[in-house]
C-alpha positions as CSV (number, residue, x, y, z in Angstrom):
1,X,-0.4,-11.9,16.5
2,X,-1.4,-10.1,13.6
3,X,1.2,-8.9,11.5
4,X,1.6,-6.8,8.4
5,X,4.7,-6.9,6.1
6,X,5.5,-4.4,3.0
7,X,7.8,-5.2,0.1
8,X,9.2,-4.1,-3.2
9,X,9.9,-1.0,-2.4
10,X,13.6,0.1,-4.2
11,X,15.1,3.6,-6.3
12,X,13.9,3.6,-9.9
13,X,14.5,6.5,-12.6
14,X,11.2,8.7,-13.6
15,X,8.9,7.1,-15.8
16,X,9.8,3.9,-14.1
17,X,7.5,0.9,-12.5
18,X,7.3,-0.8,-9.5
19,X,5.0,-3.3,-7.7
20,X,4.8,-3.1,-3.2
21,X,3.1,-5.5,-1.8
22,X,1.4,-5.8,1.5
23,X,0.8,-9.9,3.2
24,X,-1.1,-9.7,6.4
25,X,-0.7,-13.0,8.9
26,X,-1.7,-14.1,11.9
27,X,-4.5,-15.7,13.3
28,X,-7.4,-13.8,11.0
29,X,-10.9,-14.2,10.7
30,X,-11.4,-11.6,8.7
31,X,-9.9,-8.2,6.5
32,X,-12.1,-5.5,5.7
33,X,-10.7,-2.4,3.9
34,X,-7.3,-2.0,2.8
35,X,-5.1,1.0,2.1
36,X,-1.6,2.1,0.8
37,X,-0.7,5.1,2.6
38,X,2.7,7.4,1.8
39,X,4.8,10.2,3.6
40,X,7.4,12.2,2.4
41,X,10.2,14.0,4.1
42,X,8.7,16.8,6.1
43,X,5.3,16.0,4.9
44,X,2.1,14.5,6.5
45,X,1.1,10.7,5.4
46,X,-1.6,10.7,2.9
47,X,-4.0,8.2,1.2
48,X,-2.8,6.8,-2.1
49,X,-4.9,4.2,-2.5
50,X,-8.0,2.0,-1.1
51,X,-9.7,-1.2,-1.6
52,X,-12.7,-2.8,-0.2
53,X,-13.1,-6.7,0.6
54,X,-15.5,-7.0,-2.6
55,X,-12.7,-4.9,-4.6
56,X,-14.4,-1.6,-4.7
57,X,-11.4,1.2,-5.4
58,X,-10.2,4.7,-4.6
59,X,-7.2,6.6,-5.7
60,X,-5.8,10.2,-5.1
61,X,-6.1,12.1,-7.9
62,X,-2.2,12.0,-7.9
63,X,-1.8,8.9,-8.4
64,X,-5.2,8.0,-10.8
65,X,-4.1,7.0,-14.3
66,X,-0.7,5.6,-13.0
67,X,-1.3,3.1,-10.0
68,X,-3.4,0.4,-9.3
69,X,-4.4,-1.4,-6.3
70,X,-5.6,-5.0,-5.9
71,X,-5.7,-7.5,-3.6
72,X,-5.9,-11.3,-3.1
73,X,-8.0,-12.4,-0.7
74,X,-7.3,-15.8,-0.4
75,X,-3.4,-14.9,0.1
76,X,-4.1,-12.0,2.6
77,X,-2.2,-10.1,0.4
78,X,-2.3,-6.3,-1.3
79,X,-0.6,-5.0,-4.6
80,X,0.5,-1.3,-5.5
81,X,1.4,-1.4,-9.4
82,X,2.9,2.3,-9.7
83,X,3.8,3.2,-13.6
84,X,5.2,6.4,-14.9
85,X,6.8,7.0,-11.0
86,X,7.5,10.5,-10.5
87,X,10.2,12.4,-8.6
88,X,7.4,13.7,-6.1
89,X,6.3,9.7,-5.3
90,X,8.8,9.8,-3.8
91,X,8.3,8.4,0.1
92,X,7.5,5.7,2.8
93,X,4.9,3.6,1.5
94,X,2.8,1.8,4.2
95,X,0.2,-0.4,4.0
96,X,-2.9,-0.5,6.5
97,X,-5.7,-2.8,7.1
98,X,-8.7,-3.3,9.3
99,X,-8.3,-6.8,10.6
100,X,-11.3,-8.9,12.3
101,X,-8.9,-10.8,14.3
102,X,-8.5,-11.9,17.9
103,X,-7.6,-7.9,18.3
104,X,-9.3,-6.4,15.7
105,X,-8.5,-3.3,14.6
106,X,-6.4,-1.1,11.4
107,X,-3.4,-2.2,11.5
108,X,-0.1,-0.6,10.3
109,X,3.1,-2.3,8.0
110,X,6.5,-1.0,8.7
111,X,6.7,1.1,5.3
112,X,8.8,0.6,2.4
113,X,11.0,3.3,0.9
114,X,10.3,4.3,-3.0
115,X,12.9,6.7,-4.3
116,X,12.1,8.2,-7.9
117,X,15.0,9.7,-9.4
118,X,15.2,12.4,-12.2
């Protein structure tokens, strides 16, 4: 059973940093593209950030500048650096990835909270 787990999410003050990261397991041939994802309170989940298996990248233009994603392959594993947080990144963080396994298919973590304070 394939499974994805988020971490690091926590409340940090405005201008702060913070690294989520994203391990995929399970029996896995294969992970394609990967994705950090967010919603806010009453708002609809948007892309923040996306990475192809050869490392290819694309950000929101909120977040360009500020976050980077990456991944190791070789861990299964995604990375979110986020400097100079803002109030309004504030949100549910998930990540998602589309998983060549015995059931393939994009796959969903369980979201991680990241509060920015003023």
């Amino acid at each position: 059973q394939v499974q994805l787990v988020e971490s690091g999410g926590a409340l940090v003050q405005d201008g702060g940093s913070l690294r989520l990261s994203c391990a995929a397991s399970g029996s896995i041939f294969r992970i394609n593209d990967m994705g950090w994802y967010r919603q806010a309170p009453g708002k609809q989940r948007e892309s923040v950030a996306t990475i192809t298996s050869g490392g290819s990248t694309n950000y929101a233009d909120s977040v360009k500048g500020r976050f980077t994603i990456s991944r190791d392959n070789t861990k299964n594993t995604m990375y979110l650096q986020m400097n100079s947080l803002k109030p309004e990144d504030t949100a549910v963080y998930y990540c998602a990835a589309d998983i060549i396994a015995s059931v393939s298919g994009r796959y969903w973590g369980q979201g991680t909270q990241v509060t920015v304070s003023s």
